[in-house]
N, C-alpha and C positions, 0 to 999 in steps of 0.2 A: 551774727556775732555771739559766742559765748556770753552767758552773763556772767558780770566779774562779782567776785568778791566784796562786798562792803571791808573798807579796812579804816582801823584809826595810826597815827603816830605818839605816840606817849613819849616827852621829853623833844619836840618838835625843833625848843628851838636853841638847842645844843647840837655839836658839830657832827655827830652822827643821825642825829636826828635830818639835821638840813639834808644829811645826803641819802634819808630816805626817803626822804619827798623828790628830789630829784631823780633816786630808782623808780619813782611811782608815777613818776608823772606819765602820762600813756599807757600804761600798763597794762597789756593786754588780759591780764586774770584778773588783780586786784583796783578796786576802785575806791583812794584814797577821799574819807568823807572828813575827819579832823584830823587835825594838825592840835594834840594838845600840850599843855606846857604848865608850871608854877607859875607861883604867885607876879612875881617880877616882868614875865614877859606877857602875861593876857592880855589881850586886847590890842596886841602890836600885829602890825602885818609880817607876814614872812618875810616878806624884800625889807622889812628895817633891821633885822635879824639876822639877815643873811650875812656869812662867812667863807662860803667858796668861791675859787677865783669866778668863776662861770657866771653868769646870770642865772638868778630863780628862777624855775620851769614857768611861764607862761598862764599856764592854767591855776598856780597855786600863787605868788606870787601879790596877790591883791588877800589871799584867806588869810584868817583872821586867827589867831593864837587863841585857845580858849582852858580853862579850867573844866577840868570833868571828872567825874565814880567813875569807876566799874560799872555803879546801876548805870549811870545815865547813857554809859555807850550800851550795854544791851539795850537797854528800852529805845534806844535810837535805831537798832539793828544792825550795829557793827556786829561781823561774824572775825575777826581777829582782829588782832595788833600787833605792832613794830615796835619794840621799848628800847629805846635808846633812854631810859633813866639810868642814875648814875646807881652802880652795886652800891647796896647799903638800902636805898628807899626803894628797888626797883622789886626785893621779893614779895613784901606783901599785897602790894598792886596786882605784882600778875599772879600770883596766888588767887587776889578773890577775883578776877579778871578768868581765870580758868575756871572758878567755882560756879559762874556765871553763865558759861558755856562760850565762852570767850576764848579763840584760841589766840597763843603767845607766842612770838619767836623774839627771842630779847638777845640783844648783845650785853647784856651785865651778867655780872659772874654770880645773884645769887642762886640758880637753882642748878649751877653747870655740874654739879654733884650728887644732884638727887637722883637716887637710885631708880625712879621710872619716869626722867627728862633726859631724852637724847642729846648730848655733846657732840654736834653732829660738823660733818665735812663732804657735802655730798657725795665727792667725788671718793672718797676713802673710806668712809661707815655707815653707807647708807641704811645696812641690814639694823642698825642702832634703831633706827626705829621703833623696830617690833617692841623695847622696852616699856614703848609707852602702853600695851595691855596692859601692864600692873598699876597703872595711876588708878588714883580715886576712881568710883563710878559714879556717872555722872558729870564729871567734868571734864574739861575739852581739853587738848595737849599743850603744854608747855614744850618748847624748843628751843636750844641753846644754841650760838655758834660762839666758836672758841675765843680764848685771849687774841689779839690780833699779833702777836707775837709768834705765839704757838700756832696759828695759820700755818702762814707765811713754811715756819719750819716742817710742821708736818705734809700738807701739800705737796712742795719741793720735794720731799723724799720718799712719800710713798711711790713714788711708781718704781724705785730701787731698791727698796727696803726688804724684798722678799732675796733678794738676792745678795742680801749683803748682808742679812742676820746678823743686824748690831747686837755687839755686846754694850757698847755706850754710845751715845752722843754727847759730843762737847757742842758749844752752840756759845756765840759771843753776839749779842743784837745791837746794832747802833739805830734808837728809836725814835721816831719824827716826836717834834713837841705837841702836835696836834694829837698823839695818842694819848697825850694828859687832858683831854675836852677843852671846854672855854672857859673860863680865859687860857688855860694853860701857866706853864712854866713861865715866869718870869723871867723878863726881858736882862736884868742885868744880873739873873742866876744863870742864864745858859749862852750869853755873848760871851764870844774869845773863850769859850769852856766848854765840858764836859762832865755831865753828874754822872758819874758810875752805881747808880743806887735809884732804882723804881721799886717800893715799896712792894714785896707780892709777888712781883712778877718773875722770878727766878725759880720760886717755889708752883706759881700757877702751870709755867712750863711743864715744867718735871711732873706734876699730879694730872695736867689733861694731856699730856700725851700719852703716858700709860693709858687713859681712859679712851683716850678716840681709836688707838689704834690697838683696844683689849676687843676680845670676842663677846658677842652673847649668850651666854648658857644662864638656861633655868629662868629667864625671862630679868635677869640684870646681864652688866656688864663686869666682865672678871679684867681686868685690869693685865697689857700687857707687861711683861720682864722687861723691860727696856730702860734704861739705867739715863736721865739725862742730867747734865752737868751744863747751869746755864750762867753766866754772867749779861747783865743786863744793865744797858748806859741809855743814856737819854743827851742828844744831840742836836746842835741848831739848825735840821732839816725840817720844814714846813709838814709833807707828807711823806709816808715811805719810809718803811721797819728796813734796814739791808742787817743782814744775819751771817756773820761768818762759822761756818758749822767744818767740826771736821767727826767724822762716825768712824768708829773701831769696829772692823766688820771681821764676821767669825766666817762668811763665803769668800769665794776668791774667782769673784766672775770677773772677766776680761773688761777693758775699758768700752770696745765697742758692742758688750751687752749691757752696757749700763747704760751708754747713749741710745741703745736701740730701745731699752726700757721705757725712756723717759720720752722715746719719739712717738712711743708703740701708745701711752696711756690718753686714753679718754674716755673713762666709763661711763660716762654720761652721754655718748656723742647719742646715743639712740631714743632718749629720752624728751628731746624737744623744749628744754629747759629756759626761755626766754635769758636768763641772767646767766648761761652757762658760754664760760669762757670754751674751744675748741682748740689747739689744746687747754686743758688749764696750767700746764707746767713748759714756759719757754726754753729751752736750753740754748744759748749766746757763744759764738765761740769766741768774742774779740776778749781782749787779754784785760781790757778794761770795763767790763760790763760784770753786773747790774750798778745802775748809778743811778739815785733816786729823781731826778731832773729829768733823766733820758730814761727812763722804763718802767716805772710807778703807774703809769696809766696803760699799761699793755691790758691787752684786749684785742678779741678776734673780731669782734663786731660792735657801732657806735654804741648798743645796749650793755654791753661785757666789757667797755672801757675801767680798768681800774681792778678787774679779777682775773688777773692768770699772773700765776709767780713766774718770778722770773730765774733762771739758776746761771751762774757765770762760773768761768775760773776754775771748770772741774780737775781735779788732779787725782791720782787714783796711783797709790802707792802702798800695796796690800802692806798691813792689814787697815791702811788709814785712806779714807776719800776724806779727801777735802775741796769746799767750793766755799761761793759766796750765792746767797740768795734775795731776792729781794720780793715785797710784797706792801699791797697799798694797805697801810692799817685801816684807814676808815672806809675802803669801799670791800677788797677782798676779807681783810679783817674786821669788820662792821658792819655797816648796812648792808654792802650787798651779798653779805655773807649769810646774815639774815631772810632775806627777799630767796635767794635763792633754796634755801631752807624749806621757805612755803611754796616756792614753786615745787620740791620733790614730793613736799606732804599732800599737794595737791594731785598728783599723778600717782602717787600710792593709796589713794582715793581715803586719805583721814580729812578733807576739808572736802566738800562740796556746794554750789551753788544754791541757797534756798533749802541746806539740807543741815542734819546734825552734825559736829564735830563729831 
């Protein structure tokens, strides 16, 4: 057997955190050593903590919530981390966490802008990589994966995007509460309602999609033209962003190259990707699908439960396609958005076994 990865969890025992211990659990590459967390939860077990419907993975389930540095996970020999800490306290962490030779793949938004941290979508920007030459020398790579919003939307569309040369995307999100972490949205702000207002995230949309789906030249990223216009609600679903998107497209390809597109994509299928969904993009033809109850957890195999978007409701009325999309914010858009992140940097050979970042 390969030898895996030493890995830590930072913000353990927060709701994307839980659910990367349960990507981790088995893990054929990575070998999950802490589960770390604040002041409030150290010393608790993970099964008192837990929040997903599931049971806690078996193996982690009894470990133990701990307080830790940066120093202390190097000098332990962790060679990455998983940071589910919340944007705000999560940049300077993995800042010295990178300094350390500490590699990061974090779902928080502070360094999804830094000009040599890849904003990455395996399946869409892999080439975003190569950015990471221009980090510091000496320190290990920091890795983003996007708003779990901004997922879900770009995902879905890249395998038709080259054909449909948006002039804009419109985009309306109806967003699980569970995208606001724990505790979340209060129970008698979002029964019998709807907030039309998530702080951020209309403007997050619009600045990382330019950014995932821009080229590399000159060793940054130039930002594509792509104009998005997003309204962004928050809804009393558990888990599961659905996105109603309609794109203004300047191509005028027929309906069934747009279905054969979206049947055609899997750029990863050759890659051997543990957390990679096959396809990653479902396309649904019943009149009422994607529905977050029934397709939240799609997935080609039990390890890629919870990553592959889903697209419903296609209509294709040049110069406007409109659908509906759906995607799980904490596993496609979180954790396991994350996990598979280090699975691509690990076969681009930037992490190795016993070796340098």
């Amino acid at each position: 057997m390969t030898e895996r990865l030493p890995c830590a969890v930072l913000g353990a025992s927060g709701y994307i955190g839980q659910h990367f211990a349960r990507l981790l659990a088995d893990h054929p590459e990575f070998e999950l050593r802490q589960l770390a967390t604040g002041d409030r939860s150290a010393g608790r077990r993970l099964s008192e903590v837990w929040q997903i419907d599931e049971a806690p993975p078996a193996e982690f389930a009894d470990r133990t919530l701990v307080r830790t540095t940066p120093g202390r996970l190097a000098r332990s020999g962790v060679r990455l981390v998983f940071s589910a800490l919340p944007s705000g306290l999560a940049g300077d962490i993995e800042t010295e966490c990178a300094r350390r030779g500490i590699a990061v793949f974090s779902n928080a938004a502070d360094h999804r802008m830094d000009a040599h941290v890849p904003l990455l979508i395996p399946e869409v920007n892999a080439a975003h990589l190569a950015v990471l030459v221009g980090r510091r020398r000496g320190t290990a790579p920091i890795v983003t994966n996007a708003n779990c919003s901004t997922t879900g939307l770009v995902l879905g569309l890249a395998p038709v995007l080259p054909l449909l040369r948006p002039r804009a995307i419109h985009v309306t999100t109806y967003q699980a509460l569970s995208g606001a972490g724990l505790p979340g949205v209060p129970s008698l702000s979002v029964a019998d309602n709807i907030i039309p207002y998530i702080p951020k995230e209309e403007g997050k949309m619009a600045e990382e999609t330019a950014r995932i789906l821009g080229n590399v030249r000159a060793g940054v990223v130039r930002d594509a033209p792509v104009r998005v216009l997003a309204q962004c609600a928050r809804v009393a679903v558990r888990d599961g962003h659905l996105e109603a998107v309609t794109v203004e497209a300047t191509g005028r390809p027929t309906l069934r190259a747009l279905l054969a597109g979206w049947a055609a994509f899997d750029p990863l299928a050759a890659e051997g990707l543990p957390t990679a969904p096959h396809p990653p993009v479902l396309v649904r033809p019943e009149a009422d699908r994607p529905q977050p109850l029934r397709d939240r957890w799609a997935g080609s195999s039990p390890r890629t439960r919870g990553m592959q978007v889903t697209v419903g409701r296609v209509r294709w009325e040049p110069p406007y396609l409109r659908l509906f999309l759906l995607s799980h914010n904490a596993v496609r858009g979180g954790a396991g958005g994350s996990v598979l992140n280090a699975e691509l940097a690990v076969r681009r050979g930037l992490l190795a076994p016993g070796g340098g970042s």
